[in-house]
N, C-alpha and C positions, 0 to 999 in steps of 0.2 A: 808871460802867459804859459809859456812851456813848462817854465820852473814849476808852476802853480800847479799846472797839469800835473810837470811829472811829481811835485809833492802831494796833491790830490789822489794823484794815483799809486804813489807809493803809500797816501794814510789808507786810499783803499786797498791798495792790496796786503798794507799792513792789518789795516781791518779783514780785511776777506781769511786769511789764515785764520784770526782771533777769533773771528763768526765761526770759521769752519772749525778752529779748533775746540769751542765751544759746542757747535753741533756734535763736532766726534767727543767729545766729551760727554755731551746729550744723549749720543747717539747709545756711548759704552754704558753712560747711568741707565738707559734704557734696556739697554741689553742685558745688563746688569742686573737693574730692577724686574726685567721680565724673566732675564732666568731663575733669581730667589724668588720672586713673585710667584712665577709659573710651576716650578717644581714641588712649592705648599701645595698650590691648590691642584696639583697634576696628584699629587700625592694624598693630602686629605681629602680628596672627592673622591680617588679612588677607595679609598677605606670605607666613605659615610657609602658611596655608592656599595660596594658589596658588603656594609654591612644591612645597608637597607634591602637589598637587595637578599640577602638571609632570612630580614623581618616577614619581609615582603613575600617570600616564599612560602612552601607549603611545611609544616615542623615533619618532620622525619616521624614516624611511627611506634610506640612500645609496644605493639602487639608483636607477638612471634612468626616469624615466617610460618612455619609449619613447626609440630612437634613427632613424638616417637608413635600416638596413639589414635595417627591420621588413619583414615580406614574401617578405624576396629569396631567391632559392636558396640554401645554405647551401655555401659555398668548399669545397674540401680542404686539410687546414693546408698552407701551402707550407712549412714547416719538415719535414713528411712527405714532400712531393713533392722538396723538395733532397735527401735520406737517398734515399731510392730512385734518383731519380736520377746522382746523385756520390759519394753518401759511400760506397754498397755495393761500388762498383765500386773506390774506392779504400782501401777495407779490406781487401778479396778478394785485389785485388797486393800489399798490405804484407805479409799475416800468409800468403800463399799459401793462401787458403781454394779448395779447387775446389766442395766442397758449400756450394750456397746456403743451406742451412739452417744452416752454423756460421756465416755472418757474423753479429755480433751488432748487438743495435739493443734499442731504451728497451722495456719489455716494462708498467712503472705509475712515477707519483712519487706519495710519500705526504708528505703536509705535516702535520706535529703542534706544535701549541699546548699548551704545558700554562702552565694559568692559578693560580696559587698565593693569588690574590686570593679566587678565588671559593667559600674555604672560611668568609672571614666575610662577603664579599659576593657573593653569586650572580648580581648582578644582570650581577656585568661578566663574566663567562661568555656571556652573551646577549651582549654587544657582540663579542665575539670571534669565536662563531658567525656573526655576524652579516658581519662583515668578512672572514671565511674566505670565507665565500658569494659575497660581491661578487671577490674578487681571482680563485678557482678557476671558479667558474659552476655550482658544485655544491655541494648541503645539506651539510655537515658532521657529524659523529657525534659525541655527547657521549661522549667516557671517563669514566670510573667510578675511584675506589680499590678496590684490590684488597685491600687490608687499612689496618688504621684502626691509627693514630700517634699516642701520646696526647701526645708533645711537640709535634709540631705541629698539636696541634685536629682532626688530619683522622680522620672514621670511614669504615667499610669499605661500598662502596654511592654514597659522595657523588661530586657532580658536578666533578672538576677540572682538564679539559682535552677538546678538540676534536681531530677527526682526520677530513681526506678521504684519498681513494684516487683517484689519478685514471689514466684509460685511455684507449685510442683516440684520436680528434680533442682533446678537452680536454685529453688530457696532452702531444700536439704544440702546442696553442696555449699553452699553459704555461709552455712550454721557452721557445715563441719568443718570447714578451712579456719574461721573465723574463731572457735574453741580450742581447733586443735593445734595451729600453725599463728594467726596471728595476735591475739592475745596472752600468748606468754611472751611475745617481742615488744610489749608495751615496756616502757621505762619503768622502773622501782612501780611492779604491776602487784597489789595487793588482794585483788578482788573485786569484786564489783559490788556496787551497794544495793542493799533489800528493799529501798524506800520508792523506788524511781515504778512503780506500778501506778496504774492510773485511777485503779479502784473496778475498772471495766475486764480485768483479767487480760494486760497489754501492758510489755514493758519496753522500756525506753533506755537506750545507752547513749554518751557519747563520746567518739572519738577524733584527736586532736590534732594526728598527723597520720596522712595516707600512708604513710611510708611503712607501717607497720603489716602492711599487705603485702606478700611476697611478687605478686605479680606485677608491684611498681619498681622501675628501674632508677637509683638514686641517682645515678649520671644526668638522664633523664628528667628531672624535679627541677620545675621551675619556680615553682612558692610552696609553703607548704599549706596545707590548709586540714582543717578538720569536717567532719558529719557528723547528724544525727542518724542512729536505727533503733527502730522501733520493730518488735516482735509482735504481731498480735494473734491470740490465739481463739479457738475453737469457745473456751469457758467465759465465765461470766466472773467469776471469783476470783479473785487474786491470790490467795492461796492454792487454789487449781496450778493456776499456770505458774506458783512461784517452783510446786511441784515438779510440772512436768519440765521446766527449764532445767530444773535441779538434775533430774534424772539423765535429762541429755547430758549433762556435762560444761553447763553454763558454772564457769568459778567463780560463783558469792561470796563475800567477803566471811569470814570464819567470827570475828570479832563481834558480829552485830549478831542479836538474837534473829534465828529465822523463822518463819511467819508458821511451818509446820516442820515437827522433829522426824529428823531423819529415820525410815523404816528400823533401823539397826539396832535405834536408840529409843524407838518407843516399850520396844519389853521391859526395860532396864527402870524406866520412867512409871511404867505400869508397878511393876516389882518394887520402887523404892514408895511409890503412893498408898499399895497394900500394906508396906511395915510400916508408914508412918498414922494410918488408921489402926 
């Protein structure tokens, strides 16, 4: 019985070592697997966490702290001051206006962004808003669907495009940034075409990437995205306003006949129509 014993007892304690060394074995695959285990996920949560946690935050700002011309009296656009003084008077002799109140002149531009993105992400609506602000100098207005499209995802109510108005001094400084500074940074930029009038004396551009505005930061650009702007003027005629664009400084395309000959070139026109009667 003892023998039994001590052979029971030595299969258990032969066992008890195996158990045990099995558990320490258990123990180190555990330790093991929890250290590989644990330092992924110690590791990738920390990344998905700060990067969510990036998302998740508020984006960083392109507007400028302050500039050099904080303070200062505020200008009058001289794109306003050249139209009063040159352009009116050389409208008046073209089109023979006597009444100063028919020469025509920029009366709002409206700029519209519609963002197709931001029916499954709304976040990049807020970038767009964001960028309108910086380019115009003025808050933007979210549009709305006016009725909901069950093909494409959109319901009636939701958020999917931006739109400013812009007047008075802002909408002269607009023009003149816009003629003078971002329209020659357009790609293989030929002109703009004569055809895009609406017949109402209001003309319409479009352009394809913000980027061509100096006040967006390329670092900064998270999509690119394009606008419509539309110019609407004071006239009724489309020749009026192809005029007075012309006279600003809007570059029409050379190629295309324009809608009325340039002051320079009407004597020339006149003179070559006397020798040909």
């Amino acid at each position: 019985m003892a023998k039994n014993d001590t052979s029971k007892g030595g299969k258990g304690g032969k066992n008890a070592p195996a158990k045990g060394g099995k558990g320490a074995a258990g123990g180190k695959g555990g330790a093991k697997g929890g250290a590989k285990g644990g330092a992924p996920v110690q590791k990738g949560g920390g990344a998905k966490a700060a990067k969510g946690g990036a998302a998740g935050g508020k984006r960083e700002s392109m507007a400028p702290k302050s500039h050099a011309g904080a303070g200062l009296p505020v200008p009058a656009p001289r794109l306003k001051l050249y139209y009063e003084q040159t352009v009116r008077g050389r409208l008046a002799q073209q089109f023979g206006l006597t009444n100063p109140h028919q020469i025509p002149t920029m009366e709002k531009i409206v700029i519209n962004c519609g963002v197709g993105a931001a029916i499954k992400q709304p976040r990049a609506l807020d970038t767009v808003v964001e960028e309108l602000a910086l380019i115009t100098g003025q808050k933007p207005v979210r549009r709305k669907a006016k009725k909901s499209i069950a093909n494409f995802g959109l319901r009636e109510g939701q958020e999917i495009g931006a739109m400013v108005t812009l007047r008075g001094a802002r909408m002269w400084e607009f023009l003149d940034r816009l003629i003078a500074v971002s329209l020659p940074r357009v790609r293989d930029f030929r002109g703009l075409g004569t055809r895009s009038f609406d017949g109402r004396g209001n003309y319409s551009m479009g352009v394809k990437e913000q980027m061509i505005f100096p006040e967006i930061n390329y670092d900064m650009v998270e999509s690119v995205h394009g606008m419509d702007v539309t110019f609407v003027t004071t006239t009724t005629k489309d020749d009026q306003a192809f005029a007075l664009l012309r006279e600003l400084g809007m570059p029409f395309r050379g190629d295309q006949k324009p809608l009325v000959p340039r002051p320079d070139q009407m004597a020339g026109q006149l003179t070559e129509a006397g020798a040909a009667a």
